[in-house]
C-alpha positions as CSV (number, residue, x, y, z in Angstrom):
1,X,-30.7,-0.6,-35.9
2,X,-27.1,-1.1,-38.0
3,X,-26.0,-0.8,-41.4
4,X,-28.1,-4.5,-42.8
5,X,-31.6,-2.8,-41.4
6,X,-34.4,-1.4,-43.5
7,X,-34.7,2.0,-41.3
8,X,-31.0,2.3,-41.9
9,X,-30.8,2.6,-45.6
10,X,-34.3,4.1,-46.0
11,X,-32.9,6.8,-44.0
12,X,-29.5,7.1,-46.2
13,X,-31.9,7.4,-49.2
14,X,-34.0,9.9,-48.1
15,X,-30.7,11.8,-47.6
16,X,-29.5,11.1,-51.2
17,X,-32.7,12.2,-52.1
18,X,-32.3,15.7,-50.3
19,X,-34.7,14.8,-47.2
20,X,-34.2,15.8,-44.1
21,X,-35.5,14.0,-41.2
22,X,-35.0,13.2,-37.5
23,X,-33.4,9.3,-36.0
24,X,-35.1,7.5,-32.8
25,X,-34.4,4.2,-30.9
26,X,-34.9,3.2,-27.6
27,X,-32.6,4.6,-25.3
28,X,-31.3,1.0,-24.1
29,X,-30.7,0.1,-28.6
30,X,-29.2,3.3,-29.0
31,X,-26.2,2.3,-26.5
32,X,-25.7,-1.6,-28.2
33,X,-26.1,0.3,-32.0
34,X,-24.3,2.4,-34.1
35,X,-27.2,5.1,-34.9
36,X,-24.6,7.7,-34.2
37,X,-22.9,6.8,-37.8
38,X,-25.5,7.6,-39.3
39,X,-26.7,10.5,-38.0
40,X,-23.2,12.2,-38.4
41,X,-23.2,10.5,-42.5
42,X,-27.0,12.0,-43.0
43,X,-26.7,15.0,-40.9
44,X,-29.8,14.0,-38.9
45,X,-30.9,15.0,-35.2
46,X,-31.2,11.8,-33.0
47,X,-34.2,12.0,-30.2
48,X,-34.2,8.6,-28.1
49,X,-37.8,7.6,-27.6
50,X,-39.7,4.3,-26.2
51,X,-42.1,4.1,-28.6
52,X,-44.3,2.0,-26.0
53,X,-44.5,4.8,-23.8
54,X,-46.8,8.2,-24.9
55,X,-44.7,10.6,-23.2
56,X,-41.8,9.8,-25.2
57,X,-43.3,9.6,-28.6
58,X,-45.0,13.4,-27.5
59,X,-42.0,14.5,-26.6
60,X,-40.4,13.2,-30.2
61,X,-43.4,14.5,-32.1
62,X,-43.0,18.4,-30.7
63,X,-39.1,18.3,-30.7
64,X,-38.9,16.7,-34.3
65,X,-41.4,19.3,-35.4
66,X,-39.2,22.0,-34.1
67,X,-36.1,20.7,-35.5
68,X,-37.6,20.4,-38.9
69,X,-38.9,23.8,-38.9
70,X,-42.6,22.3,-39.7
71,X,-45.2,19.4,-39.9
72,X,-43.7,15.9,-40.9
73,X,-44.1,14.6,-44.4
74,X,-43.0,11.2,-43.5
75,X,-42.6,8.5,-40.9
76,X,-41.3,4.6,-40.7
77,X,-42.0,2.4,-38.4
78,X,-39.4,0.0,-38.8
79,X,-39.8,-1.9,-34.8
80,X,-40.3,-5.6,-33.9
81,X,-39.6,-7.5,-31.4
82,X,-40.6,-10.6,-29.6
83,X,-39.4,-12.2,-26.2
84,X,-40.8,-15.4,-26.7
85,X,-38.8,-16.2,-30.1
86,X,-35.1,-15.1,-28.4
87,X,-36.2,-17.2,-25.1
88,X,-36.7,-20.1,-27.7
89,X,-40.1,-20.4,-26.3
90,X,-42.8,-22.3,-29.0
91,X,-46.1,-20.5,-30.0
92,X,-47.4,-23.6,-28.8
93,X,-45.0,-22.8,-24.7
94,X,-45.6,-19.1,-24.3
95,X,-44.9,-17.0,-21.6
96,X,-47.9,-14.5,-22.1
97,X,-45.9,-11.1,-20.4
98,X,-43.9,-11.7,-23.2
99,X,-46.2,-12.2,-25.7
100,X,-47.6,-9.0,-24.7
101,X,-44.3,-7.2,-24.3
102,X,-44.1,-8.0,-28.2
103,X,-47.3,-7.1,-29.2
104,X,-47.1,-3.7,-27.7
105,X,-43.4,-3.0,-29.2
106,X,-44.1,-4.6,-32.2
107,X,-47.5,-3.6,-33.1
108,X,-49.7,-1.2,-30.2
109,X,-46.4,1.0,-30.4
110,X,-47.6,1.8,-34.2
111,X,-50.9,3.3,-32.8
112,X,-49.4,5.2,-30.4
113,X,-47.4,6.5,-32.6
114,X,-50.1,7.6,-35.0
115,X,-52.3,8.5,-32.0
116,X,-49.5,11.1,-31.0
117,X,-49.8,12.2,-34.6
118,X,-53.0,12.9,-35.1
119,X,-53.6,14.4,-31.7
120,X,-50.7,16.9,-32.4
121,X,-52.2,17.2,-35.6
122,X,-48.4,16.9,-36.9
123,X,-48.3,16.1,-40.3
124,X,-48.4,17.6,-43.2
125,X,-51.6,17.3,-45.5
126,X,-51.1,14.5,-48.0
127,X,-47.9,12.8,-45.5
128,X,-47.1,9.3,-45.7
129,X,-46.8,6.8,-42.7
130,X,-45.3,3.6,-43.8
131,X,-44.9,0.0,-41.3
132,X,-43.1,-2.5,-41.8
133,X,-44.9,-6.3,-42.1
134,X,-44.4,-9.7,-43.1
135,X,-46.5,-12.7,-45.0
136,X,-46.9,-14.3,-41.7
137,X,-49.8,-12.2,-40.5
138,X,-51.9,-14.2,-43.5
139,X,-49.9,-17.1,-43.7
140,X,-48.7,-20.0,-41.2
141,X,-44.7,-20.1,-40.7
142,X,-44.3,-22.4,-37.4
143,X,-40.8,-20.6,-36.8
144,X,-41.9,-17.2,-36.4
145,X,-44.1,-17.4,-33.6
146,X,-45.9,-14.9,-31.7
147,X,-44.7,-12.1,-34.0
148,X,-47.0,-13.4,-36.8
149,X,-49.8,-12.4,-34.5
150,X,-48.0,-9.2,-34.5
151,X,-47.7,-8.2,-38.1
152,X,-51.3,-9.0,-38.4
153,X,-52.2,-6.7,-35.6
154,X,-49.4,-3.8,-37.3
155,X,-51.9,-4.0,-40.4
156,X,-55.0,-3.9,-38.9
157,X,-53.7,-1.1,-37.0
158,X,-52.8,0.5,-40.1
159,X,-55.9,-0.3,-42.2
160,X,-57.8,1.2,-38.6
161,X,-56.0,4.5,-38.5
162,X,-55.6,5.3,-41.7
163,X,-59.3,5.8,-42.2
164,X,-59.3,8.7,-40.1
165,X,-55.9,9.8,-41.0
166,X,-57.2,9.8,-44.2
167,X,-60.8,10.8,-43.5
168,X,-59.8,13.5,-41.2
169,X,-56.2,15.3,-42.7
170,X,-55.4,13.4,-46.2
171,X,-52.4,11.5,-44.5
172,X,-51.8,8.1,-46.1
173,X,-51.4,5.0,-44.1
174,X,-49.9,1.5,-45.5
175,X,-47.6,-1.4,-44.3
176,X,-45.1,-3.3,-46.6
177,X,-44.6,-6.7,-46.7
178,X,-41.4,-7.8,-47.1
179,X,-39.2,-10.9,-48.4
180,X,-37.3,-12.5,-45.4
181,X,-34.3,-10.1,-45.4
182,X,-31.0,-10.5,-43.2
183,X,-31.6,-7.8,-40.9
184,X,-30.3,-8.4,-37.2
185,X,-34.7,-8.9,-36.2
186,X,-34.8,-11.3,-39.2
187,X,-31.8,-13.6,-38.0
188,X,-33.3,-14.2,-34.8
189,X,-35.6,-16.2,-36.1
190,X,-34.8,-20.0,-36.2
191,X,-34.6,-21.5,-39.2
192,X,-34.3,-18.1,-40.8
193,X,-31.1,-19.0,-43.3
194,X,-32.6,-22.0,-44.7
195,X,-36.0,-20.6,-44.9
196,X,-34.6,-17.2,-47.1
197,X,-32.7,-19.7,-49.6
198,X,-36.2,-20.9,-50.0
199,X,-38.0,-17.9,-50.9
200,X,-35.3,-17.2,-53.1
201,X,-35.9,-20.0,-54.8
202,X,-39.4,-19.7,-54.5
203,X,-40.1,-15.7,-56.1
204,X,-39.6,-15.2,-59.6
205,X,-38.0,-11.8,-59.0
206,X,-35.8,-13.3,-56.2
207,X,-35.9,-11.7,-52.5
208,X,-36.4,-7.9,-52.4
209,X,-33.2,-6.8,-50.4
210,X,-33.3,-4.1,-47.6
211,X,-32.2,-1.1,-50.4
212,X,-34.9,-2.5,-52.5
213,X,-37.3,-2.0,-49.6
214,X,-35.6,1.1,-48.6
215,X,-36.5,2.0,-52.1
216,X,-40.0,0.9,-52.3
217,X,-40.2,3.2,-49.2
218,X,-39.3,6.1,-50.7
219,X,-41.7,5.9,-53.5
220,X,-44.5,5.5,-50.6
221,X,-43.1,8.7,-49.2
222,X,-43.2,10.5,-52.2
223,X,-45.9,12.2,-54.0
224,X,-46.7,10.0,-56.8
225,X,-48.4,7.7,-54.7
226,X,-50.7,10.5,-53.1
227,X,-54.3,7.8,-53.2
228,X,-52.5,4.8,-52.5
229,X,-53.7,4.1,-48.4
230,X,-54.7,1.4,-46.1
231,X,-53.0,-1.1,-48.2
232,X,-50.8,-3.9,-47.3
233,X,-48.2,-3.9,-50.2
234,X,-46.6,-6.7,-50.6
235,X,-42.5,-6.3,-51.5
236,X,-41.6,-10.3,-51.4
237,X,-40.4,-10.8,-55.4
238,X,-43.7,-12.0,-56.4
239,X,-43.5,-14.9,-53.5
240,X,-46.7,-14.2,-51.6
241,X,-48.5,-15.5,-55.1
242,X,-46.5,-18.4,-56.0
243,X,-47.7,-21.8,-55.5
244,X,-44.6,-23.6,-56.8
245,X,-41.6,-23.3,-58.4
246,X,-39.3,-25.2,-60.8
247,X,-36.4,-23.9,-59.0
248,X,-38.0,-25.5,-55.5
249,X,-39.3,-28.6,-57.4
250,X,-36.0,-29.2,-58.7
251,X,-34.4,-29.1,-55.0
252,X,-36.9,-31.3,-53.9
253,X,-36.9,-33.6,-56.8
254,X,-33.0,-33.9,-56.0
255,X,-33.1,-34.4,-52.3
256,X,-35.6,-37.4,-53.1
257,X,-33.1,-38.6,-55.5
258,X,-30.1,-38.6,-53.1
């Protein structure tokens, strides 16, 4: 997590909007990134955490509870990851141990997260948990491999638990879907420059940038959105329903002409 990520300026919104909340990463992130700063600029309590492994995320869940003096109203899950796409490894060539490392960081984590939850009965009546996603769980894009599979599995997840999160303690549940955005995760993916000039070109609102997601977050968070659950919400600029553009057809039109 740095300053270009999602989590990162969700989390310095929140605190301009006079929320208080606890910071996690894995203990091996937390040494290469620079979630220090923003603790100290949001005044937030870091608690490293594997959020593949249950005994971590129990231990976050009780110590986050105790240093916010109650139940949680909110929590992102901001994580993905997959080995196969930074080994350059096809979806077509993978190495399965690492197809499953990345569906279990990327995706399984977000039930185990929620399991923890519930089980602790943690949050707060009417709470919001919010994932992350991307068009590629509906949608083929070659380049992004395995962790297509994974944002579909993230939604059903979401659309799974939130039935008896909302069933069972009027918690919310939803996943965003968001335009290609130039996080550090995003930039791993080959092709990923080209592909964002596209879907600029492509959405009639242009890309939704991180603080527009961060943004978007907040108001999931927030009270006014108290029946909105199990949803995937797409973010994107009004992408995920274009066919064509005249800004695309006019690229393309050029490049046949040169």
């Amino acid at each position: 997590m740095d300053e270009n990520s999602i989590a990162w300026k969700t989390a310095e919104r929140v605190h301009e909007e006079g929320g208080s909340f606890v910071l996690t990463n894995a203990p091996i992130a937390m040494r290469m990134g620079t979630i220090n700063q923003l603790a100290e600029k949001t005044g937030a309590t870091i608690i490293p955490a594997d959020a593949t492994s249950i005994e971590d995320l129990e231990k976050l869940v009780s110590e986050s509870v105790e240093v916010l003096g109650g139940k949680l109203d909110f929590v992102l899950h901001s994580i993905g990851m997959s080995v196969n796409v930074r080994k350059g490894r096809s979806y077509t060539d993978q190495k399965y141990d690492w197809t499953a490392k990345g569906w279990d960081v990327s995706a399984g984590s977000f039930h185990k997260v929620m399991q923890v939850l519930y089980k602790h009965d943690a949050m707060n009546e009417w709470g919001s948990i919010v994932a992350l996603s991307y068009m590629a769980a509906q949608r083929v894009f070659p380049d992004y491999n395995d962790m297509a599979d994974n944002k579909a599995f993230l939604e059903s997840i979401a659309r799974s638990f939130g039935y008896f999160f909302g069933r069972d303690k009027n918690v919310r549940v939803n996943t965003i879907s968001q335009s290609p955005t130039p996080t550090t995760a995003g930039k791993g993916v080959k092709g990923f420059d080209g592909f964002i000039s596209y879907a600029e070109k492509m959405s009639p609102l242009g890309n939704a940038s991180a603080l527009d997601c961060a943004n978007y977050t907040l108001s999931l968070f927030s009270d006014l959105t108290r029946k909105v659950t199990l949803q995937n919400l797409f973010h994107d600029g009004g992408f995920s329903n274009m066919g064509v553009s005249d800004a695309v057809m006019q690229a393309f039109e050029e490049q046949q002409n040169t």
